[in-house]
Predicted model as a PDB file, atoms N, CA, C, CB and O in Angstrom, pLDDT in the B-factor column:
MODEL        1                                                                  
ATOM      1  N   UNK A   1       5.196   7.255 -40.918  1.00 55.00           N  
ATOM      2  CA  UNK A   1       5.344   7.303 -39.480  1.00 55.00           C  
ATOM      3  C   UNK A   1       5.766   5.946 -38.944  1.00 55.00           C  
ATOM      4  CB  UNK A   1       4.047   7.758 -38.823  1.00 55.00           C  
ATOM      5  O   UNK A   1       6.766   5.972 -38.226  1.00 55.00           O  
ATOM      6  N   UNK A   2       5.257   4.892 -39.132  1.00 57.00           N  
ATOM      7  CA  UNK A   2       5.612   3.383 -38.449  1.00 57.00           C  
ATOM      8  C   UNK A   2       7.103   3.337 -39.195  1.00 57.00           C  
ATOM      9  CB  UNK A   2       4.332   1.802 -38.959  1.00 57.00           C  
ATOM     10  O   UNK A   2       7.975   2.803 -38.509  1.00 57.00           O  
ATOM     11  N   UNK A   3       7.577   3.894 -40.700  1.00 56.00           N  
ATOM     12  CA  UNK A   3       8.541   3.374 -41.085  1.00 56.00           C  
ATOM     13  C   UNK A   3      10.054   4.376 -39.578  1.00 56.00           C  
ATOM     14  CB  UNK A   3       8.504   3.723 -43.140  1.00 56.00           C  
ATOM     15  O   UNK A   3      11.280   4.293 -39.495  1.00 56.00           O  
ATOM     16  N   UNK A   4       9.221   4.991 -38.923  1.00 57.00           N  
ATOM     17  CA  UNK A   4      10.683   5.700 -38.215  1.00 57.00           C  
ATOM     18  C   UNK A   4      10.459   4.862 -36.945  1.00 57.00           C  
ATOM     19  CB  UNK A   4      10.764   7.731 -37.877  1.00 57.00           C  
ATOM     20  O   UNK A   4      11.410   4.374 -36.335  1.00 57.00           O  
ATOM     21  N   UNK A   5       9.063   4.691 -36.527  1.00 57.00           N  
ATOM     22  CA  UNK A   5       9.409   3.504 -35.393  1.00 57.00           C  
ATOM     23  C   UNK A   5       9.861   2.535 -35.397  1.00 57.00           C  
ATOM     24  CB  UNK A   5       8.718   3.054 -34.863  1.00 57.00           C  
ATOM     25  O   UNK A   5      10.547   2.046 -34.500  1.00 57.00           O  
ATOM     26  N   UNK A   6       9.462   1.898 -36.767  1.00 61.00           N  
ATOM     27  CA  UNK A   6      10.262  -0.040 -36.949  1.00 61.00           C  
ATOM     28  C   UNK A   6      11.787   0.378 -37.048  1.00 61.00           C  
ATOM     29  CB  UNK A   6       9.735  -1.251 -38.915  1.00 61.00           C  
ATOM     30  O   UNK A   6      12.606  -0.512 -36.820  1.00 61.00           O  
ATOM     31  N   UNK A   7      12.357   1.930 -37.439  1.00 70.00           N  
ATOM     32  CA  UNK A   7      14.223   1.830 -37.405  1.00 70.00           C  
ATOM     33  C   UNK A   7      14.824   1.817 -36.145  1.00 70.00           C  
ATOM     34  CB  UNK A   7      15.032   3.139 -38.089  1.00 70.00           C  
ATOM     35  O   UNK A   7      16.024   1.555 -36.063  1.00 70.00           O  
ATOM     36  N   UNK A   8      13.947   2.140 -34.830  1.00 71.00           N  
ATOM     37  CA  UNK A   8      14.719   2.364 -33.849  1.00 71.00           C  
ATOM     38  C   UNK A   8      13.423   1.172 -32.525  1.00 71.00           C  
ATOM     39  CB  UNK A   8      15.003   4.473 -33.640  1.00 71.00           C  
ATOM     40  O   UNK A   8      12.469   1.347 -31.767  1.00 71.00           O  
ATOM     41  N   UNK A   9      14.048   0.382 -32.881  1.00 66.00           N  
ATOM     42  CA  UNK A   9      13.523  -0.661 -31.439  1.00 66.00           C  
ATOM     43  C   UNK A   9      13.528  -0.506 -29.888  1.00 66.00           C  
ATOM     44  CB  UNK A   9      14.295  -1.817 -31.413  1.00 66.00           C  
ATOM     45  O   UNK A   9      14.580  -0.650 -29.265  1.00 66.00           O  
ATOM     46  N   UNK A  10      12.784  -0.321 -29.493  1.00 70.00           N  
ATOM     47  CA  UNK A  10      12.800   0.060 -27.589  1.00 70.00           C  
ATOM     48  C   UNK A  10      14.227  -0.427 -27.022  1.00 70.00           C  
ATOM     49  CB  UNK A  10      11.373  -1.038 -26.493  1.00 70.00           C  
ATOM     50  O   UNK A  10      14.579  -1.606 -27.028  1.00 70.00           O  
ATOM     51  N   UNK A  11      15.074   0.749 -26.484  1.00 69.00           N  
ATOM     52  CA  UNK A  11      15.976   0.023 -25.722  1.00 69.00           C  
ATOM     53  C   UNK A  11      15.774  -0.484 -24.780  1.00 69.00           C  
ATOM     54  CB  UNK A  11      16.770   0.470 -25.447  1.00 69.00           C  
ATOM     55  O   UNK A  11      14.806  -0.184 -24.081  1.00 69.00           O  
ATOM     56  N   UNK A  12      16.851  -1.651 -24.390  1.00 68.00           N  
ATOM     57  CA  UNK A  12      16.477  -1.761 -22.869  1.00 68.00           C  
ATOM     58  C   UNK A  12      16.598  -0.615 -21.687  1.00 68.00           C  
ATOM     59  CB  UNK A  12      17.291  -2.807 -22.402  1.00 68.00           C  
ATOM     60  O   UNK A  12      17.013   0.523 -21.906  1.00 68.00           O  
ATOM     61  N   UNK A  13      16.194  -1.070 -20.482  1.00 65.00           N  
ATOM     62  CA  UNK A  13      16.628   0.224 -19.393  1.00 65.00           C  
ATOM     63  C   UNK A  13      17.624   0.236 -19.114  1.00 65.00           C  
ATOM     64  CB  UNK A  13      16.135   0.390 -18.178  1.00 65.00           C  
ATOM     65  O   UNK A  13      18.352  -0.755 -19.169  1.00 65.00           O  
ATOM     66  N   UNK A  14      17.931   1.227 -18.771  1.00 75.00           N  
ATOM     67  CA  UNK A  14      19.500   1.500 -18.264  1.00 75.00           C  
ATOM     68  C   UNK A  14      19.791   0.690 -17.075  1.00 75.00           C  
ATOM     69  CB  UNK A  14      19.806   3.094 -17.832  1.00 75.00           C  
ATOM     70  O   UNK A  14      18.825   0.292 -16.425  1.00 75.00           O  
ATOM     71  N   UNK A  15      21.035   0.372 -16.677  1.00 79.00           N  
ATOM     72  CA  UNK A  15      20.758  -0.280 -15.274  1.00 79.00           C  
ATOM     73  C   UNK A  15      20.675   0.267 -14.410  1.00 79.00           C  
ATOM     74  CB  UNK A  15      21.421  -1.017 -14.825  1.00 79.00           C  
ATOM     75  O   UNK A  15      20.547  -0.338 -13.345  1.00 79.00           O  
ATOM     76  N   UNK A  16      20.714   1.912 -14.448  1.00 87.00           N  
ATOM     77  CA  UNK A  16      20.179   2.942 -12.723  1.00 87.00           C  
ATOM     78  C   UNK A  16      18.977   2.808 -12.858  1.00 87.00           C  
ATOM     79  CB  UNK A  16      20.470   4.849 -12.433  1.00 87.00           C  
ATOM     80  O   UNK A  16      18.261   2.373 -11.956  1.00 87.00           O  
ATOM     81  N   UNK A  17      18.522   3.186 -14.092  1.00 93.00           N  
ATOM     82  CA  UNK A  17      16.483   3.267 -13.924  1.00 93.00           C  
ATOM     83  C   UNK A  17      15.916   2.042 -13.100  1.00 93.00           C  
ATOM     84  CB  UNK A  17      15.472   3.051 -15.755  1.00 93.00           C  
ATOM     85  O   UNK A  17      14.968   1.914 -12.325  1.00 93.00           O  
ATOM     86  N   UNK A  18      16.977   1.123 -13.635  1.00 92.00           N  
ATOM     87  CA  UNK A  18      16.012  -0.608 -13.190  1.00 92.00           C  
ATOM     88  C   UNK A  18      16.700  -0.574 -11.717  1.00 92.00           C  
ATOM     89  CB  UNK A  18      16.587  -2.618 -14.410  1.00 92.00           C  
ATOM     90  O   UNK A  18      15.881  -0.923 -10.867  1.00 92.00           O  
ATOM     91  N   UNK A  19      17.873  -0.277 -11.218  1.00 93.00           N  
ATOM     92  CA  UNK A  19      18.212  -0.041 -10.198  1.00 93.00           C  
ATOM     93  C   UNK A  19      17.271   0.742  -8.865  1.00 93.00           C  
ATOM     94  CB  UNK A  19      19.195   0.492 -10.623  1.00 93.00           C  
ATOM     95  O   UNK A  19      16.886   0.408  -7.744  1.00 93.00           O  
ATOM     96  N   UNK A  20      17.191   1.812  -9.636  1.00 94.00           N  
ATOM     97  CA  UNK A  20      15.841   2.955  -9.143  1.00 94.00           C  
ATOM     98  C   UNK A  20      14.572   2.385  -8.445  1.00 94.00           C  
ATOM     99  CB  UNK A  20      15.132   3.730 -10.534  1.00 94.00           C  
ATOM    100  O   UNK A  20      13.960   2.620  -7.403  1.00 94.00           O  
ATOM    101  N   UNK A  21      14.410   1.176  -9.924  1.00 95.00           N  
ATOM    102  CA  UNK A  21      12.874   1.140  -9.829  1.00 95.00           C  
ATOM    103  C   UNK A  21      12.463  -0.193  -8.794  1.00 95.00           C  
ATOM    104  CB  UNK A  21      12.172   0.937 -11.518  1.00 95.00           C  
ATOM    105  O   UNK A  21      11.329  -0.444  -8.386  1.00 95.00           O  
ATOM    106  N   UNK A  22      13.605  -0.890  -8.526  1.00 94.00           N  
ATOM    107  CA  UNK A  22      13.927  -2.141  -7.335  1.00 94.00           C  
ATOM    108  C   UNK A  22      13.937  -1.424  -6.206  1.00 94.00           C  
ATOM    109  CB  UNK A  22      15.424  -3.035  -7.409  1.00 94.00           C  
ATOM    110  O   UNK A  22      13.059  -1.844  -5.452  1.00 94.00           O  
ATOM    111  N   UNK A  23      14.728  -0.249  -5.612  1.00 95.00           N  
ATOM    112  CA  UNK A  23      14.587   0.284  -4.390  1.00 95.00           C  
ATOM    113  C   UNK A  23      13.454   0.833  -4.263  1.00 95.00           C  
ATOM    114  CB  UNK A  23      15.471   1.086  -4.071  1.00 95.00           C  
ATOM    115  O   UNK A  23      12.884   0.716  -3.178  1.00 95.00           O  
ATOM    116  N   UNK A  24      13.005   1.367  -5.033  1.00 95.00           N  
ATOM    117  CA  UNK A  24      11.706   2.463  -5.145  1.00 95.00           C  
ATOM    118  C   UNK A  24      10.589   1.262  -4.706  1.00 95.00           C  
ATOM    119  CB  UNK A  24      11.370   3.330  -7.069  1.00 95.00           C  
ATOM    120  O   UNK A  24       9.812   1.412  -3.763  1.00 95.00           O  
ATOM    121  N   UNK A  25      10.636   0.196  -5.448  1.00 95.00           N  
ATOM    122  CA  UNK A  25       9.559  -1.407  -5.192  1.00 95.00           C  
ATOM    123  C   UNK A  25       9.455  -1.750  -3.604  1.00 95.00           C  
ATOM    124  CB  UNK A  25      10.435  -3.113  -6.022  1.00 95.00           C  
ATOM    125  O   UNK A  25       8.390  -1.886  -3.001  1.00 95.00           O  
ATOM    126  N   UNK A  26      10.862  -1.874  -2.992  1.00 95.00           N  
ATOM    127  CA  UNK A  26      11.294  -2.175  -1.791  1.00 95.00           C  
ATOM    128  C   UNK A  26      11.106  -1.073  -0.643  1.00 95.00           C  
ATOM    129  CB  UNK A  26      12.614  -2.521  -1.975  1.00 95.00           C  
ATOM    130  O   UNK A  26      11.339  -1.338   0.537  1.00 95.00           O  
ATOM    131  N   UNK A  27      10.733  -0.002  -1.013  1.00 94.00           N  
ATOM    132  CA  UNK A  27      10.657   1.241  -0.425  1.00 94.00           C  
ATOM    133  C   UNK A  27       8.916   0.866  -0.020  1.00 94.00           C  
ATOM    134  CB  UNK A  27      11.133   2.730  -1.589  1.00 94.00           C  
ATOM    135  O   UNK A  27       8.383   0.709   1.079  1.00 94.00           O  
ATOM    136  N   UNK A  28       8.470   0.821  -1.128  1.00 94.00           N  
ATOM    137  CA  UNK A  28       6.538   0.695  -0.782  1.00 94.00           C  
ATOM    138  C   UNK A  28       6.812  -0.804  -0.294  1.00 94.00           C  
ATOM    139  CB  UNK A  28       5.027   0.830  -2.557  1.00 94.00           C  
ATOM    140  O   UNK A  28       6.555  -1.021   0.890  1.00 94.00           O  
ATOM    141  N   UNK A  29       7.180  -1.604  -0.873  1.00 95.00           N  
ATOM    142  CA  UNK A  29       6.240  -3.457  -0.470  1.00 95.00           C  
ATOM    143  C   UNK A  29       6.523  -3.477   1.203  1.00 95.00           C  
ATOM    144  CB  UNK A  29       7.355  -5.482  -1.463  1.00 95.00           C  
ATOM    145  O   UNK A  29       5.589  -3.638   1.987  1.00 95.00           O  
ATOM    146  N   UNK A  30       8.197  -3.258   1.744  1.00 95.00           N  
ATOM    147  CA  UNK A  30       8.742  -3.106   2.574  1.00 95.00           C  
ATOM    148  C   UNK A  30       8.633  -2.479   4.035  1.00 95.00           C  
ATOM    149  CB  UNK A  30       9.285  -2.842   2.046  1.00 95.00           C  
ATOM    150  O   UNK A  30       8.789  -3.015   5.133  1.00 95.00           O  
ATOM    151  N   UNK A  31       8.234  -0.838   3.604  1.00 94.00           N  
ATOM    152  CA  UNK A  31       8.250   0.295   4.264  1.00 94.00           C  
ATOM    153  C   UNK A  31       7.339   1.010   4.213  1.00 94.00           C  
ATOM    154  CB  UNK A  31       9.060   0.903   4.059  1.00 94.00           C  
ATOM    155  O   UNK A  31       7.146   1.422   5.357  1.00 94.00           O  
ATOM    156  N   UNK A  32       6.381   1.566   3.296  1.00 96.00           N  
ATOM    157  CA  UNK A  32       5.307   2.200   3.358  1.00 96.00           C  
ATOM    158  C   UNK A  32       4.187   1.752   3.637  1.00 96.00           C  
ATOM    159  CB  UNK A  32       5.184   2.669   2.548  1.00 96.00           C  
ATOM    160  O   UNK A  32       3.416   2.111   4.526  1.00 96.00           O  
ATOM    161  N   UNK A  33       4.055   0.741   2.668  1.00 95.00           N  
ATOM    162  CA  UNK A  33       2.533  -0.701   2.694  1.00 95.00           C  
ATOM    163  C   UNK A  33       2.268  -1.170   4.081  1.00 95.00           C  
ATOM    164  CB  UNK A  33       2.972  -2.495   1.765  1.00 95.00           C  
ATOM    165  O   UNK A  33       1.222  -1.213   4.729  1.00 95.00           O  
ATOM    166  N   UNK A  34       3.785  -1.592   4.434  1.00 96.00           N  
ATOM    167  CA  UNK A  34       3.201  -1.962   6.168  1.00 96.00           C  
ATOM    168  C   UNK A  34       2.881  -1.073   6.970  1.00 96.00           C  
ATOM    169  CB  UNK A  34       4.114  -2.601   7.091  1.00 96.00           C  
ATOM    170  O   UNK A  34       2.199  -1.415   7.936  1.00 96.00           O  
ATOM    171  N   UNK A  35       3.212   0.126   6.841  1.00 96.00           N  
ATOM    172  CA  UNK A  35       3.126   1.588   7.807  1.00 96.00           C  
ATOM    173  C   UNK A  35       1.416   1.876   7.910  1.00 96.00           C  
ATOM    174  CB  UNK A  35       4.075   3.219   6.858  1.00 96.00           C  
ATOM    175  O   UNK A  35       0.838   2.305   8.908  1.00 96.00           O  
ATOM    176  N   UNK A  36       0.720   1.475   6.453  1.00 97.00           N  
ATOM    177  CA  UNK A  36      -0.572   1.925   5.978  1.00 97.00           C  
ATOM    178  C   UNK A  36      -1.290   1.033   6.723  1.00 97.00           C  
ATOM    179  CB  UNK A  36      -0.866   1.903   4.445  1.00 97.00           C  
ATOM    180  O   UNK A  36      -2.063   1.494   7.563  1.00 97.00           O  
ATOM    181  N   UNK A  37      -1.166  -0.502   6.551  1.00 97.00           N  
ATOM    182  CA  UNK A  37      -1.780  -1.404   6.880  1.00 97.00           C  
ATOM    183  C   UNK A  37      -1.747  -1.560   8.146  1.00 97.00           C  
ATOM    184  CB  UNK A  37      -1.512  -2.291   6.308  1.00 97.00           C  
ATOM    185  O   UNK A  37      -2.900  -1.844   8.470  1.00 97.00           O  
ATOM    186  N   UNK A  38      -0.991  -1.535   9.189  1.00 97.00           N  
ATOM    187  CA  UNK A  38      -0.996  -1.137  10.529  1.00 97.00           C  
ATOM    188  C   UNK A  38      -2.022   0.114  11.179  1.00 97.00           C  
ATOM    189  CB  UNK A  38       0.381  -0.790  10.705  1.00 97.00           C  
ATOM    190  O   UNK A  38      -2.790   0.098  12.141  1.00 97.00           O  
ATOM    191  N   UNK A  39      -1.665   1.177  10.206  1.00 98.00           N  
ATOM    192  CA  UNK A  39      -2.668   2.266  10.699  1.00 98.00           C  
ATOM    193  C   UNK A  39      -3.834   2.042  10.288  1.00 98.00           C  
ATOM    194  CB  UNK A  39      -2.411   3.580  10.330  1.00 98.00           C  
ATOM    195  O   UNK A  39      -4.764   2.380  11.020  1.00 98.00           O  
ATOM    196  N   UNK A  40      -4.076   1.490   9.168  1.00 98.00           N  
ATOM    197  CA  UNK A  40      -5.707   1.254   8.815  1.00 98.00           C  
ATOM    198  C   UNK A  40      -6.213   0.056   9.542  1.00 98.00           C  
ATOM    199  CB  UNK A  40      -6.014   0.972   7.153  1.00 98.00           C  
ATOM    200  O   UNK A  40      -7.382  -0.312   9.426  1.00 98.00           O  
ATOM    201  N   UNK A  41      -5.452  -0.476  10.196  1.00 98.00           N  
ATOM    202  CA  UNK A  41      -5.842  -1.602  11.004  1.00 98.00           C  
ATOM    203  C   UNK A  41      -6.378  -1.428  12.819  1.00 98.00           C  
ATOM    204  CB  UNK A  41      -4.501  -2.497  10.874  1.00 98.00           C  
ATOM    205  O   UNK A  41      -7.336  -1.851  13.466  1.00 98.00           O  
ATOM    206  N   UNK A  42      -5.051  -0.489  13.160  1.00 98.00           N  
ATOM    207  CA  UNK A  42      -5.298   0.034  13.870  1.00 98.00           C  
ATOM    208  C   UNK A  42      -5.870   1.017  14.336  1.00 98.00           C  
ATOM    209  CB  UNK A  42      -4.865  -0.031  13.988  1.00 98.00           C  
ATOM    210  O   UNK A  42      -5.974   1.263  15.538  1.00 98.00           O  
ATOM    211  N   UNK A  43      -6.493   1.977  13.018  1.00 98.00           N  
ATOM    212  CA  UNK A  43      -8.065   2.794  13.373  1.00 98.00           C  
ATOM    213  C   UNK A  43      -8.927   1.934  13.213  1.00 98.00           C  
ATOM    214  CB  UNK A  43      -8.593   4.047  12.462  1.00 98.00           C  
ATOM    215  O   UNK A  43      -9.906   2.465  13.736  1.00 98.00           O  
ATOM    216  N   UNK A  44      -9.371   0.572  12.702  1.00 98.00           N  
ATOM    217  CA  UNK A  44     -10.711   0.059  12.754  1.00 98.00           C  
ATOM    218  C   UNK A  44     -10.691  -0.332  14.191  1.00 98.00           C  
ATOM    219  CB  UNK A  44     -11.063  -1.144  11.696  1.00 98.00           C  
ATOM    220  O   UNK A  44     -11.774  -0.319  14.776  1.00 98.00           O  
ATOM    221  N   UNK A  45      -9.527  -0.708  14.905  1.00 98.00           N  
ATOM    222  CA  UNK A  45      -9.716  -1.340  16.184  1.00 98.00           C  
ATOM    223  C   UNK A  45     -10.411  -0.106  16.946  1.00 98.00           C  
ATOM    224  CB  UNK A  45      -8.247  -1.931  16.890  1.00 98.00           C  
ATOM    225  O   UNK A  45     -11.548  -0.061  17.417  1.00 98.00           O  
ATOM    226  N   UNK A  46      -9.253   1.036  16.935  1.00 98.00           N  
ATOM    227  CA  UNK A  46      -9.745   2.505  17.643  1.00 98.00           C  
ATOM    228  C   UNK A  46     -11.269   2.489  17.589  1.00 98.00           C  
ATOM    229  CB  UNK A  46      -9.162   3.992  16.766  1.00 98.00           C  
ATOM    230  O   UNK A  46     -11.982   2.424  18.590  1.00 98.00           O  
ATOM    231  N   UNK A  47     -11.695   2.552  16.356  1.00 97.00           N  
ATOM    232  CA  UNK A  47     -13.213   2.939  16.247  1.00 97.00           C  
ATOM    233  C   UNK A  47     -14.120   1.981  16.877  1.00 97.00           C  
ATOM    234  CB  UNK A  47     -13.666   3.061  14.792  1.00 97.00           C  
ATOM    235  O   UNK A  47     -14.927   2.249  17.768  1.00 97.00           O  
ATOM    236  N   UNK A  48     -13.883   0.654  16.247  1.00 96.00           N  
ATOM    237  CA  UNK A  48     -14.389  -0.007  18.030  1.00 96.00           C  
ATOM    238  C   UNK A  48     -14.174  -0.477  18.980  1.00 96.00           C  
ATOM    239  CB  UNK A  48     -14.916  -0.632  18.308  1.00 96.00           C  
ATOM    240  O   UNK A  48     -14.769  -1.421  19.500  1.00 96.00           O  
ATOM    241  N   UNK A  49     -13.032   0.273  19.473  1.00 96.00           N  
ATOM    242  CA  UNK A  49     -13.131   0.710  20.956  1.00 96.00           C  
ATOM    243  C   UNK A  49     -13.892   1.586  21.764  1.00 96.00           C  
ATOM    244  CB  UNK A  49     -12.226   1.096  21.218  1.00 96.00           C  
ATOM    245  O   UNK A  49     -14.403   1.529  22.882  1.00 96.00           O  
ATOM    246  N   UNK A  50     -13.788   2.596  20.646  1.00 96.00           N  
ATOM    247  CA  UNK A  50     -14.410   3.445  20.766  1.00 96.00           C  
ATOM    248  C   UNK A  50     -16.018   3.773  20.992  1.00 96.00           C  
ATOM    249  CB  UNK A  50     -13.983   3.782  20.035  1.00 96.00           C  
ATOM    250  O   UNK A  50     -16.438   4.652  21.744  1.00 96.00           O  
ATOM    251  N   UNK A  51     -16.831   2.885  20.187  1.00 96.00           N  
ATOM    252  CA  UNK A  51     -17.734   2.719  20.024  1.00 96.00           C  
ATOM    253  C   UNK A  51     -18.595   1.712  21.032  1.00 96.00           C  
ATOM    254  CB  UNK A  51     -17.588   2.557  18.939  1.00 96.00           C  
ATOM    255  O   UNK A  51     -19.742   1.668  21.477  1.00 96.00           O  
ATOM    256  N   UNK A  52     -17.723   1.153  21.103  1.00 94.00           N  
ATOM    257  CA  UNK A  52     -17.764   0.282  22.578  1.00 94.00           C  
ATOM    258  C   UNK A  52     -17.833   0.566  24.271  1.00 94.00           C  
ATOM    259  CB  UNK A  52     -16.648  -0.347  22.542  1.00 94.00           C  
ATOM    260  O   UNK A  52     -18.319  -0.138  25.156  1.00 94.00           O  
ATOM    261  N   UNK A  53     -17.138   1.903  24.345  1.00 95.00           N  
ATOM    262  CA  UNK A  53     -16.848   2.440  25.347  1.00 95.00           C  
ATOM    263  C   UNK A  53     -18.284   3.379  25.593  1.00 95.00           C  
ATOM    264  CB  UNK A  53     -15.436   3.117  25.175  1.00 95.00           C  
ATOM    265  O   UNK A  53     -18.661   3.862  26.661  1.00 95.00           O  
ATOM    266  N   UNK A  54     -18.980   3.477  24.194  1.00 95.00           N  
ATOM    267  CA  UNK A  54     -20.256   4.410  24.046  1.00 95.00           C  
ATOM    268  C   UNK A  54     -21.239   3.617  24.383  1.00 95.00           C  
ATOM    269  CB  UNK A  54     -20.565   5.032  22.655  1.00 95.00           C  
ATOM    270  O   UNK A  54     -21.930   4.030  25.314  1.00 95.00           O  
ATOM    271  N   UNK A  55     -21.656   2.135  23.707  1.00 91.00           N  
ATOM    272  CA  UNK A  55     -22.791   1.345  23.607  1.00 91.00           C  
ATOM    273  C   UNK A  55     -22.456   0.035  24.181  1.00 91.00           C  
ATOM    274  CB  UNK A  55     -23.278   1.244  22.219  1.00 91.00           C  
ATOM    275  O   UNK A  55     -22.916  -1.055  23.842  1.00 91.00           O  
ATOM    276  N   UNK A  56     -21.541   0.303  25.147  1.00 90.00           N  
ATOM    277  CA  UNK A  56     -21.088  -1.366  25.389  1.00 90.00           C  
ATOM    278  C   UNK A  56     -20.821  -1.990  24.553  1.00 90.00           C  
ATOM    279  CB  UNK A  56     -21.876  -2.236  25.885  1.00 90.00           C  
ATOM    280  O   UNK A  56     -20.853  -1.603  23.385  1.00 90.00           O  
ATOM    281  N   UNK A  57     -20.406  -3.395  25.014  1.00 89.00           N  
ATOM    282  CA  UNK A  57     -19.777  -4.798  24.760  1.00 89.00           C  
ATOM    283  C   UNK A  57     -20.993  -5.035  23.599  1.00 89.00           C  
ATOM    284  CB  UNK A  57     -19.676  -6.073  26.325  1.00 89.00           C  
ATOM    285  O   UNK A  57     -21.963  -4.277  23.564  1.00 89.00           O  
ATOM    286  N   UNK A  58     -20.849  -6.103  22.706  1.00 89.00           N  
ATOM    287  CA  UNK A  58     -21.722  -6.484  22.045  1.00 89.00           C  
ATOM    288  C   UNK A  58     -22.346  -7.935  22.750  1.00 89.00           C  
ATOM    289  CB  UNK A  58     -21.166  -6.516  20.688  1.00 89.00           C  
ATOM    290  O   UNK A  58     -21.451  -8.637  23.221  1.00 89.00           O  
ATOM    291  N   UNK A  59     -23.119  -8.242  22.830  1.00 88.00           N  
ATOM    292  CA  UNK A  59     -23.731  -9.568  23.224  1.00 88.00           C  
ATOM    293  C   UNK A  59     -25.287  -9.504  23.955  1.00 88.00           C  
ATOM    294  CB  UNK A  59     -22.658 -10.259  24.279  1.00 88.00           C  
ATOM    295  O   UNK A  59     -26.050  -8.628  23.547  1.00 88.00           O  
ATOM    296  N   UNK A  60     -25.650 -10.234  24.801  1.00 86.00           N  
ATOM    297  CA  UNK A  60     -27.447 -10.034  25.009  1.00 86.00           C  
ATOM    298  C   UNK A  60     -27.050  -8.969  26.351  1.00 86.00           C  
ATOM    299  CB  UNK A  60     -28.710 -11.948  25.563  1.00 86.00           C  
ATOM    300  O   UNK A  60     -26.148  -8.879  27.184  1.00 86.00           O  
ATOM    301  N   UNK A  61     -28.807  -7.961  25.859  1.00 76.00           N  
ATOM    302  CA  UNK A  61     -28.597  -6.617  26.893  1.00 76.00           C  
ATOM    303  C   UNK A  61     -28.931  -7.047  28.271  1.00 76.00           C  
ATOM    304  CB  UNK A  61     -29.635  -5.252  26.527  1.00 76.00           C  
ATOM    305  O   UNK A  61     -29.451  -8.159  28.368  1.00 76.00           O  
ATOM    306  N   UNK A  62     -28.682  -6.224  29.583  1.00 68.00           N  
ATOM    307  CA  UNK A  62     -29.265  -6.382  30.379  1.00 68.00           C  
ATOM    308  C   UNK A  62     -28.244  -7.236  31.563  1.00 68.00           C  
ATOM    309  CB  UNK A  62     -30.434  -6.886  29.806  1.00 68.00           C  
ATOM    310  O   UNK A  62     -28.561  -7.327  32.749  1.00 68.00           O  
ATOM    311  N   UNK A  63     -27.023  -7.801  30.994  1.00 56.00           N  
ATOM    312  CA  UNK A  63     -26.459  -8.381  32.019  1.00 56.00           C  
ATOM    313  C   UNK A  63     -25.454  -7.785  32.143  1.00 56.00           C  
ATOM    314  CB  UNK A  63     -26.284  -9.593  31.999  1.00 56.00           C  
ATOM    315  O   UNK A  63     -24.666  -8.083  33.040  1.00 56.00           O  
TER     316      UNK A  63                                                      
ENDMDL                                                                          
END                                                                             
């Protein structure tokens, strides 16, 4: 079995796959990642706003 793997050595990638796999990179780092991080950012704010609007401001009670 190893003697049929050592005859044929990993090719390199083709240059569409590696092509592919650069837009596909630029697609998430670019375009998706920030889409996520905005919304997960902007529901923690929501939630306390939200929560805020229920129990008040945070700081000493009474004033």
């Amino acid at each position: 079995m190893s003697d049929v793997l050592a005859d044929h050595p990993p090719s390199p990638a083709p240059k569409s796959s590696r092509r592919r796999e650069l837009l596909t990179f630029f697609i998430l780092a670019f375009g998706i990642w920030p889409i996520i991080a905005v919304g997960i950012v902007g529901g923690y704010g929501f939630l306390v706003w939200g929560f805020q609007i229920i129990y008040g401001p945070p700081g000493p009670p009474g004033h």
